[in-house]
MDTraj code that builds the backbone (N, CA, C; nanometers):
import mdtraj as md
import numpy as np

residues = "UNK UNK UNK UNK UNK UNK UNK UNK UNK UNK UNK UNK UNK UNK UNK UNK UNK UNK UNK UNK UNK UNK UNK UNK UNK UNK UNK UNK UNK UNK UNK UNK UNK UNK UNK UNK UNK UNK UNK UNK UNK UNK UNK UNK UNK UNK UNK UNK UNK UNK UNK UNK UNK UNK UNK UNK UNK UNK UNK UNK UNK UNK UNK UNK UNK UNK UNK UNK UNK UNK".split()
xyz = np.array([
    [7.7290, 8.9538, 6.2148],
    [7.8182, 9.0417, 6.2871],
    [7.8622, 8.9697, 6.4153],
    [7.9693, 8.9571, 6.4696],
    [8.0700, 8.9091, 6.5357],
    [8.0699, 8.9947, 6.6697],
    [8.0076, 8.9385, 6.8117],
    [8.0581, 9.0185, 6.9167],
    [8.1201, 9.1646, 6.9137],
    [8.2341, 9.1159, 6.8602],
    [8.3717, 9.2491, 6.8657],
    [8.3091, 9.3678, 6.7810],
    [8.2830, 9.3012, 6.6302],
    [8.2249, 9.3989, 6.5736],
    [8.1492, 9.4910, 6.6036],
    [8.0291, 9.4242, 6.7351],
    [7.9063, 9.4943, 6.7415],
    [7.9520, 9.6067, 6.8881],
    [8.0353, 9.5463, 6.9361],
    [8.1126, 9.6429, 7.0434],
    [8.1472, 9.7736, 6.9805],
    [8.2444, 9.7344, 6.9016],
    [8.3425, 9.8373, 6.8217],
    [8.2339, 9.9452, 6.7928],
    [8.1376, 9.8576, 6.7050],
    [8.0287, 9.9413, 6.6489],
    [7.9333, 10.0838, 6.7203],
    [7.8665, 9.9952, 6.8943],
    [7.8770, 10.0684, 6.9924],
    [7.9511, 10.1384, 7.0225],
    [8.0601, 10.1337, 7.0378],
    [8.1498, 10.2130, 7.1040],
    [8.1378, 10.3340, 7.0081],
    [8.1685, 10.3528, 6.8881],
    [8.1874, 10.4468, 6.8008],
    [8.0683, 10.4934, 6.8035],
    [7.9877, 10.4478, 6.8293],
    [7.8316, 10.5861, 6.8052],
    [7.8575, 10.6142, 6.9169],
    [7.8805, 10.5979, 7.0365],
    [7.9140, 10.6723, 7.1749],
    [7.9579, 10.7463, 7.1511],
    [8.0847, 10.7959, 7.0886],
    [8.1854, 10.8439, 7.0489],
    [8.1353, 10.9662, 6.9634],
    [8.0346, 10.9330, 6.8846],
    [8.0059, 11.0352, 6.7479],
    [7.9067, 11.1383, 6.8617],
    [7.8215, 11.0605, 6.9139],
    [7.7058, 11.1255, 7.0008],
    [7.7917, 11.1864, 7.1488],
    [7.9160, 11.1562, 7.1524],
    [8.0009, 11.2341, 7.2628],
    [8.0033, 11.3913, 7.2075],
    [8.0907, 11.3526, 7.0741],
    [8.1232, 11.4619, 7.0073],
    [8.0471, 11.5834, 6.9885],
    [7.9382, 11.4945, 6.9363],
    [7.8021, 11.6293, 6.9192],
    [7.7479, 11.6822, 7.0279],
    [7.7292, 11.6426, 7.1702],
    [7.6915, 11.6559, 7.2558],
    [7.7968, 11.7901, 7.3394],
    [7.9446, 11.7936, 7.3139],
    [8.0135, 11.8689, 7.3029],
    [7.9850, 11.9801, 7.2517],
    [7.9405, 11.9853, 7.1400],
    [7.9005, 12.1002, 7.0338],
    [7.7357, 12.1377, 7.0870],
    [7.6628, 12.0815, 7.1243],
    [7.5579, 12.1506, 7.1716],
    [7.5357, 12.1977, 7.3129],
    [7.6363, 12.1393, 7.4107],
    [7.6440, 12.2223, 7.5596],
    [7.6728, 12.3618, 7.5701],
    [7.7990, 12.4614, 7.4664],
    [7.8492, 12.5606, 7.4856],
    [7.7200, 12.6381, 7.3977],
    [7.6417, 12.5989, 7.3268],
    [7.5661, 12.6589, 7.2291],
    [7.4407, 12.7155, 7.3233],
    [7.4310, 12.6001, 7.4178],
    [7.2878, 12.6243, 7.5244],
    [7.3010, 12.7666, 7.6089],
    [7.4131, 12.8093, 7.6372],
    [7.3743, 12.9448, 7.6893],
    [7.3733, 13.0659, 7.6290],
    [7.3458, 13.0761, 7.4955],
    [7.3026, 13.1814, 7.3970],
    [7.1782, 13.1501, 7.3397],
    [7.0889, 13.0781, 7.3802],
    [6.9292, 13.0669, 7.4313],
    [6.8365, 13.1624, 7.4297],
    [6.9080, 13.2809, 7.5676],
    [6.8232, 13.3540, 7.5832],
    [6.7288, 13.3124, 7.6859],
    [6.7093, 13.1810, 7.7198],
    [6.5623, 13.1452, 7.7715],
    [6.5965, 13.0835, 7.8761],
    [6.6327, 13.1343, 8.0041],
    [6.6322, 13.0220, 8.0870],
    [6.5433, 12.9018, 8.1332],
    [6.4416, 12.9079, 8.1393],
    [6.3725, 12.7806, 8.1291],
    [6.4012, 12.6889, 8.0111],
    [6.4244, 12.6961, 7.8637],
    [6.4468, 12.6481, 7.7988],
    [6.6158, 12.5920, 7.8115],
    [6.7015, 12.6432, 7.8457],
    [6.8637, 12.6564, 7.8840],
    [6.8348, 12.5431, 7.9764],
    [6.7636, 12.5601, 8.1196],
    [6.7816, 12.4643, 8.2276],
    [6.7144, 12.2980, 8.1751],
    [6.6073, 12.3144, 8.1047],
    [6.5760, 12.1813, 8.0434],
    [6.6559, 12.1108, 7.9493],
    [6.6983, 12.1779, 7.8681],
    [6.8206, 12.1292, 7.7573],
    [6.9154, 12.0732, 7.8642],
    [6.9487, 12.1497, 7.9679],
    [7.0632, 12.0960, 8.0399],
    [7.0636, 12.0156, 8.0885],
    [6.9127, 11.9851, 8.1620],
    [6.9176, 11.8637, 8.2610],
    [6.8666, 11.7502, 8.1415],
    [6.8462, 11.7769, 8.0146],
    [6.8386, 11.6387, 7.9442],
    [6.9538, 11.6215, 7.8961],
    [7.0128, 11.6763, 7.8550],
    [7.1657, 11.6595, 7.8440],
    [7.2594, 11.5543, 7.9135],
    [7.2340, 11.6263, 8.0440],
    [7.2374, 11.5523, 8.1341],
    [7.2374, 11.4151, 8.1576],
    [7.0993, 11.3876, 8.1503],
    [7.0803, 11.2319, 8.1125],
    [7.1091, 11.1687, 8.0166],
    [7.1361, 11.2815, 7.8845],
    [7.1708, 11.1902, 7.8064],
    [7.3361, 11.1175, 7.8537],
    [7.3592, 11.2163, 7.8556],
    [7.5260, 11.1575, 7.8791],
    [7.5649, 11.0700, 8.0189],
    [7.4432, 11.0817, 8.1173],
    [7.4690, 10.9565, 8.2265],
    [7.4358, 10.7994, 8.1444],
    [7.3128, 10.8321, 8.0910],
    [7.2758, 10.6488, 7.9804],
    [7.3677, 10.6447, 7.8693],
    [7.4633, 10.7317, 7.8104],
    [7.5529, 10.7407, 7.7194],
    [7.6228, 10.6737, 7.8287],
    [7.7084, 10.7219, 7.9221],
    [7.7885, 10.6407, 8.0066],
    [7.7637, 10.5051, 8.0277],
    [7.6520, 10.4753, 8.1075],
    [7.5998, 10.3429, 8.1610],
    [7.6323, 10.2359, 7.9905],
    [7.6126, 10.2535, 7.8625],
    [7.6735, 10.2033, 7.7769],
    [7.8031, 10.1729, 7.7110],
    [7.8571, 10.2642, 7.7403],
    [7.9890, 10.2844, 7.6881],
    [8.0914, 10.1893, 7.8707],
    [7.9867, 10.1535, 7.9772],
    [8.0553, 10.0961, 8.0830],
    [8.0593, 9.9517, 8.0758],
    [7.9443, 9.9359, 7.9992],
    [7.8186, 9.7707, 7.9737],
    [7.9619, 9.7175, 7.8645],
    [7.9239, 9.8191, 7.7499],
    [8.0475, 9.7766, 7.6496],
    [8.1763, 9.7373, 7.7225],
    [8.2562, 9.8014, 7.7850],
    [8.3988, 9.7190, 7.8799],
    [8.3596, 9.6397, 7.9336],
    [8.2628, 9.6382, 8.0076],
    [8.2626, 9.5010, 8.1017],
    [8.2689, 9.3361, 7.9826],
    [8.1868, 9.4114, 7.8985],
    [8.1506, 9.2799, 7.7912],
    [8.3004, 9.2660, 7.7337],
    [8.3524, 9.3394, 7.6976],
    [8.5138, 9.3106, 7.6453],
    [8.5816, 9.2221, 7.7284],
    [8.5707, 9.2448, 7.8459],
    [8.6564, 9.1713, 7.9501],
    [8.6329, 9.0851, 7.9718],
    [8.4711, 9.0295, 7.9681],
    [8.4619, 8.8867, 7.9773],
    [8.5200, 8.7713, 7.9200],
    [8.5424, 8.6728, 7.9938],
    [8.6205, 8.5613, 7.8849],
    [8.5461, 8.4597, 7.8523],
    [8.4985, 8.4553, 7.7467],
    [8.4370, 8.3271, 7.6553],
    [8.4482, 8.1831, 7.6868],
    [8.5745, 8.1930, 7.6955],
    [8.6248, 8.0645, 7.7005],
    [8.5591, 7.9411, 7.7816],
    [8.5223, 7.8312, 7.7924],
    [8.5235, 7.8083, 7.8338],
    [8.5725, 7.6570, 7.9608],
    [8.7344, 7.7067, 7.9541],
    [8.8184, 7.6138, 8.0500],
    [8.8536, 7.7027, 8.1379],
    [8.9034, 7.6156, 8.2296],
    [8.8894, 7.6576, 8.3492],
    [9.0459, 7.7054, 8.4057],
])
top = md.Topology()
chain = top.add_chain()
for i, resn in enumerate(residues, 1):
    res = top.add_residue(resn, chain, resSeq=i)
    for name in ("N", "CA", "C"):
        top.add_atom(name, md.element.get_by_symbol(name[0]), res)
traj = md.Trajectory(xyz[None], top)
């Protein structure tokens, strides 16, 4: 597998795990449980800040240039 590929590849599970992550935020406040509601949330939370911090790693790596002349 080829750099690009493995980007692309990343990128798209970001993407799938965006999606779902969508679908389980509006679901968390028919719970019932606030203690259970506020923990879901604040892992949530994190998930989607280290979801970020990847999906940032991935651009930077795109942009780099290989090349090497000057």
């Amino acid at each position: 597998m080829e750099r690009t590929e493995a980007i692309a590849q990343i990128e798209d599970a970001c993407k799938t795990i965006s999606l779902a992550m969508m679908k389980v935020m509006p679901a968390v406040r028919h719970l019932a449980d606030e203690e259970t509601q506020s923990d879901v949330l604040k892992s949530a939370h994190q998930l989607t800040v280290e979801l970020e911090v990847i999906k940032k790693k991935m651009i930077r790596l795109k942009g780099r240039d290989d090349s090497t002349e000057l």
